[in-house]
C-alpha positions in Angstrom: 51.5 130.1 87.8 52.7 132.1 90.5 56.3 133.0 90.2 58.2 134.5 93.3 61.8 136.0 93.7 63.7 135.9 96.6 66.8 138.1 97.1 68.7 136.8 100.2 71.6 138.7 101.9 73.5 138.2 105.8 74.1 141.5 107.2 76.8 140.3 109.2 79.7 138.5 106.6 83.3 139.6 105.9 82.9 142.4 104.2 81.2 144.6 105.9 77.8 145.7 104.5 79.1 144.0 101.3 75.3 143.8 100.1 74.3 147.7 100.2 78.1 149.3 99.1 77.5 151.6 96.5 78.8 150.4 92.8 77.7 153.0 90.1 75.8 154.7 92.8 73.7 152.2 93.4 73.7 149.6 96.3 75.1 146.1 95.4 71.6 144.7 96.1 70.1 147.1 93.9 71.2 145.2 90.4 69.4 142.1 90.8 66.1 143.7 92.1 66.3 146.1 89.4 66.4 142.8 87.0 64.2 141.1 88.5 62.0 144.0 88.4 62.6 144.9 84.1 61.7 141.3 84.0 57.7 141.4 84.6 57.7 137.5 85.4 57.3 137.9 89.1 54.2 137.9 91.0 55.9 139.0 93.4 59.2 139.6 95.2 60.9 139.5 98.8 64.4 140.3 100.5 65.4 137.5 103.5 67.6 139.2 105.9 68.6 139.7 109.0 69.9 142.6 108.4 67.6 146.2 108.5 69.6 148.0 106.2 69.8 145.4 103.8 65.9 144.9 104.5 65.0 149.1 104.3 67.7 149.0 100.8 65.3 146.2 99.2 61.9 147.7 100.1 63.4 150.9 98.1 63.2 148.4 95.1 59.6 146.7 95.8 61.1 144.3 97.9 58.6 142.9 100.8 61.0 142.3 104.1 61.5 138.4 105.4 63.3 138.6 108.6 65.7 136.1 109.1 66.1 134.7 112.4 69.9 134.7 113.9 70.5 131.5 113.7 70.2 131.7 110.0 72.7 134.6 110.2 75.5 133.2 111.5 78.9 131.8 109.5 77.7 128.6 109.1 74.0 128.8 108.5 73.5 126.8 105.4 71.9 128.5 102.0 69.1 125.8 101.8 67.6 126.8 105.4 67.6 130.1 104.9 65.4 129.7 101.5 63.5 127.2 104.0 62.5 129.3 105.9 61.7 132.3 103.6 59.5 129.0 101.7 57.8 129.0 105.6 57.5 132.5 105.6 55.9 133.1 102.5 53.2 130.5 103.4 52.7 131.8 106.7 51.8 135.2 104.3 49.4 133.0 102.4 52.0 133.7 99.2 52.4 130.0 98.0 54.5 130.0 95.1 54.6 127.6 92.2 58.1 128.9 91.2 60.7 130.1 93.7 63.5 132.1 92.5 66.7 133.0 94.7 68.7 135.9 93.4 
């Protein structure tokens, strides 16, 4: 079975840079990669953003880079097209998973 996680994170929301703010000394983003990392049950594991500091922040953590497009960036882009299109993404990369999970 090939089980793959997907972190997903907007660069530009209401709190600024929300997603990579240190807490404990480590960026925000940093706690579910580092889980989903301990865990061993992913094949592999990507960051959607549109944002390169979120992006550069998740490839620290073994994260491959999905870059959003705007339009899935703004307010009132909906959760379901963003994984959508990361689902599009990964099969453009030939990375079809069986299990898809969105941190």
């Amino acid at each position: 079975m090939i089980n793959i996680a997907v972190l997903t994170g907007r660069g530009g929301s209401s709190l600024a840079d929300k997603n990579i703010r240190l807490v404990h000394g480590k960026p925000v983003l940093a706690y579910p990669c580092i889980a989903a990392n301990q865990s061993g049950i992913f094949d592999s594991r990507y960051c959607s953003s549109d944002d390169d500091k979120i992006l550069s922040a998740a490839l620290d953590y073994g994260f491959k880079n999905i870059v959003r497009p705007e339009n899935l960036a703004a307010d009132e882009a909906r959760h379901v097209d963003v994984i959508n299109h990361a689902i599009t993404s990964l099969r453009a990369l030939n990375a079809k998973p069986q299990v898809l999970t969105v941190l």
